[in-house]
C-alpha positions in Angstrom: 2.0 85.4 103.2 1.3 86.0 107.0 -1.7 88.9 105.8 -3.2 86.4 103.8 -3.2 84.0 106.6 -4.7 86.6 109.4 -7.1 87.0 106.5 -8.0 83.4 106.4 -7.9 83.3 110.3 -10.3 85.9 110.1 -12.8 83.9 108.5 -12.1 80.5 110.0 -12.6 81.6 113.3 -15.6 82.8 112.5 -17.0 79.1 111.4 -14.9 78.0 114.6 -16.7 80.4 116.3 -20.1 78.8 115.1 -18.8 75.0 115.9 -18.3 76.2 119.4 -21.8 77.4 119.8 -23.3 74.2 117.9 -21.6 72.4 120.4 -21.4 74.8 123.9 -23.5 72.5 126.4 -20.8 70.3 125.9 -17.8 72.3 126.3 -16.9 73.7 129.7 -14.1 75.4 129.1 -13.4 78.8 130.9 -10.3 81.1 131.2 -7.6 79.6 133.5 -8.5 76.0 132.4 -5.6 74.9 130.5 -5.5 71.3 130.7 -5.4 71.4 126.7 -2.1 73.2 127.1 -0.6 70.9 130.0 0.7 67.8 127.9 0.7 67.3 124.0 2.9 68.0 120.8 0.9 70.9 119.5 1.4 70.3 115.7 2.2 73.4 114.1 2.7 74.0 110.2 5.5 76.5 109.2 3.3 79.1 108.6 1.6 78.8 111.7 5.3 78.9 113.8 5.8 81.8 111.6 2.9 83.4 112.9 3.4 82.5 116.0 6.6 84.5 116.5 5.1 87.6 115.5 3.2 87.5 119.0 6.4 86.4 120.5 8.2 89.3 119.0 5.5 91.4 120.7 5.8 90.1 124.3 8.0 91.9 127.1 11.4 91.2 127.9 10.6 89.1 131.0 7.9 86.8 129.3 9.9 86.3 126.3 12.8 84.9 128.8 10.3 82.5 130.4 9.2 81.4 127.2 12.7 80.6 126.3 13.8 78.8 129.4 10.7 76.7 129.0 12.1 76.0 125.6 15.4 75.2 126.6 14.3 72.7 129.5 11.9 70.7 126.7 14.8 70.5 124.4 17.0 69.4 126.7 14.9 66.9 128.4 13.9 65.5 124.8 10.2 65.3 125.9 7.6 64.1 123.4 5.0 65.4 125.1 5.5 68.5 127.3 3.5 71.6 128.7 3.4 74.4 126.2 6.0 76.9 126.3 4.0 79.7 125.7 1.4 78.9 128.9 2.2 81.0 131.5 0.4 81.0 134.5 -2.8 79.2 132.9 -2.9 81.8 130.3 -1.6 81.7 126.4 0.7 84.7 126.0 1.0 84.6 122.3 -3.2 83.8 122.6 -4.0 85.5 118.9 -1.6 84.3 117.2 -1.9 80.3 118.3 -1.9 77.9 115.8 -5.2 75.7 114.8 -4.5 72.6 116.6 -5.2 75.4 119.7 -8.1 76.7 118.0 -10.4 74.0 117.3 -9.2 72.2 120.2 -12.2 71.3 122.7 -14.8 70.4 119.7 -16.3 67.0 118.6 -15.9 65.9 114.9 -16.1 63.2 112.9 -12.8 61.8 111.5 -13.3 59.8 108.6 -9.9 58.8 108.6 -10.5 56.7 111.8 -14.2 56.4 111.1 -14.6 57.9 114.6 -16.0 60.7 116.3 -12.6 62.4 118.0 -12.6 64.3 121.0 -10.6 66.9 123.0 -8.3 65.1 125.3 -9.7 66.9 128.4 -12.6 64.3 127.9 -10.6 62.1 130.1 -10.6 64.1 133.2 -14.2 64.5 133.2 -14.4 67.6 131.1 -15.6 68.6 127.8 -18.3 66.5 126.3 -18.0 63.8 129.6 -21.6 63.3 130.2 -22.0 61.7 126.2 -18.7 60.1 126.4 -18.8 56.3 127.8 -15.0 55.8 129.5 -16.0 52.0 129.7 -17.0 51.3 126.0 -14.9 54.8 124.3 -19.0 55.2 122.6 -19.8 58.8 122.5 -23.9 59.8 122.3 -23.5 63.2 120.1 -26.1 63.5 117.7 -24.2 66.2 115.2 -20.9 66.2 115.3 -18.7 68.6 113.1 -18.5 66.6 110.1 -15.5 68.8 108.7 -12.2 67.3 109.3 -10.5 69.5 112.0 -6.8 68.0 111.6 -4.5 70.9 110.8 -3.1 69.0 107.5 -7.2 69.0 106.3 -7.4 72.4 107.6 -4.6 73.9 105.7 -5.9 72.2 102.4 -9.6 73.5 102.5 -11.1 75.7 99.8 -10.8 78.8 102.1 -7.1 77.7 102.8 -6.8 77.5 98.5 -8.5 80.7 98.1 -6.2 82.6 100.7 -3.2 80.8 98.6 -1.7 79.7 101.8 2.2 78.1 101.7 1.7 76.2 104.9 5.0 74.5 104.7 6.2 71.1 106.6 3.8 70.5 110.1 5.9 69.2 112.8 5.6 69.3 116.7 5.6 72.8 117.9 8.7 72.5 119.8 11.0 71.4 116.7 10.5 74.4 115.3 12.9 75.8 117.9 
């Protein structure tokens, strides 16, 4: 199951990879910005957590122990919304092997759901997609947004998810799966 899904990776981050250049004058996101990574609940399918600890198998010694004391002080703090555990020092260390809520975060799209144009978070702080985003009125002035749902349940339902066969599993916050 996991080849099949590096397979499908493959080819959705290559549309991910177009998205992001539809959309680059927008986005201002460089390495060592992780404001994206600072406070959420990083919805992860079990596929994707499955995934995911193939990079954490992978790590060293030292950065698997941070990992897991980061892990241990969410838990035990019962936080909804926490830093990830896997961002250390403004870097992903498991960065391949993140999960799609990490991937197509930072892009504009049209949720039909909410009959809204949804953005990334870091649009509060001034960053991505600021200068067409109105804090005032919550209006956003972008002409094209990505008109594909980019929720991870629409995600792992698409005809490339169905042609890769994909057994995504339950999606829960990232940190209940430890």
């Amino acid at each position: 199951m996991l080849k099949r899904y590096e397979k499908f990776l493959e080819k959705y981050d290559k549309k991910l990879d177009l998205y992001f250049e539809q959309q680059c004058e927008f986005i201002n996101c460089q390495e060592g910005c992780s404001t994206c990574c600072e406070i959420g609940e990083y919805p992860y399918s079990r596929l994707e957590a499955e995934y995911l600890m193939q990079g954490f198998i992978n790590l060293s010694k030292d950065t698997k122990a941070i990992i897991r004391n980061e892990i241990r002080n969410i838990k035990s703090e019962n936080q909804k919304m926490y830093k990830c555990p896997f961002l250390i020092n403004k870097k992903c260390s498991v960065y391949k092997y993140r999960g799609l809520v990490c991937r197509t975060h930072g892009l504009a799209w049209f949720d039909e759901l909410e009959n809204k144009i949804k953005l990334p978070y870091c649009v509060n702080k001034g960053l991505n997609y600021s200068k067409i985003f109105d804090r005032e009125t919550g209006e956003v002035f972008l002409p094209n947004p990505i008109k594909e749902p980019l929720r991870i349940d629409s995600i792992l339902r698409s005809p490339l998810a169905e042609k890769y066969e994909l057994e995504c599993g339950e999606i829960r916050p990232l940190i209940k799966w430890f």
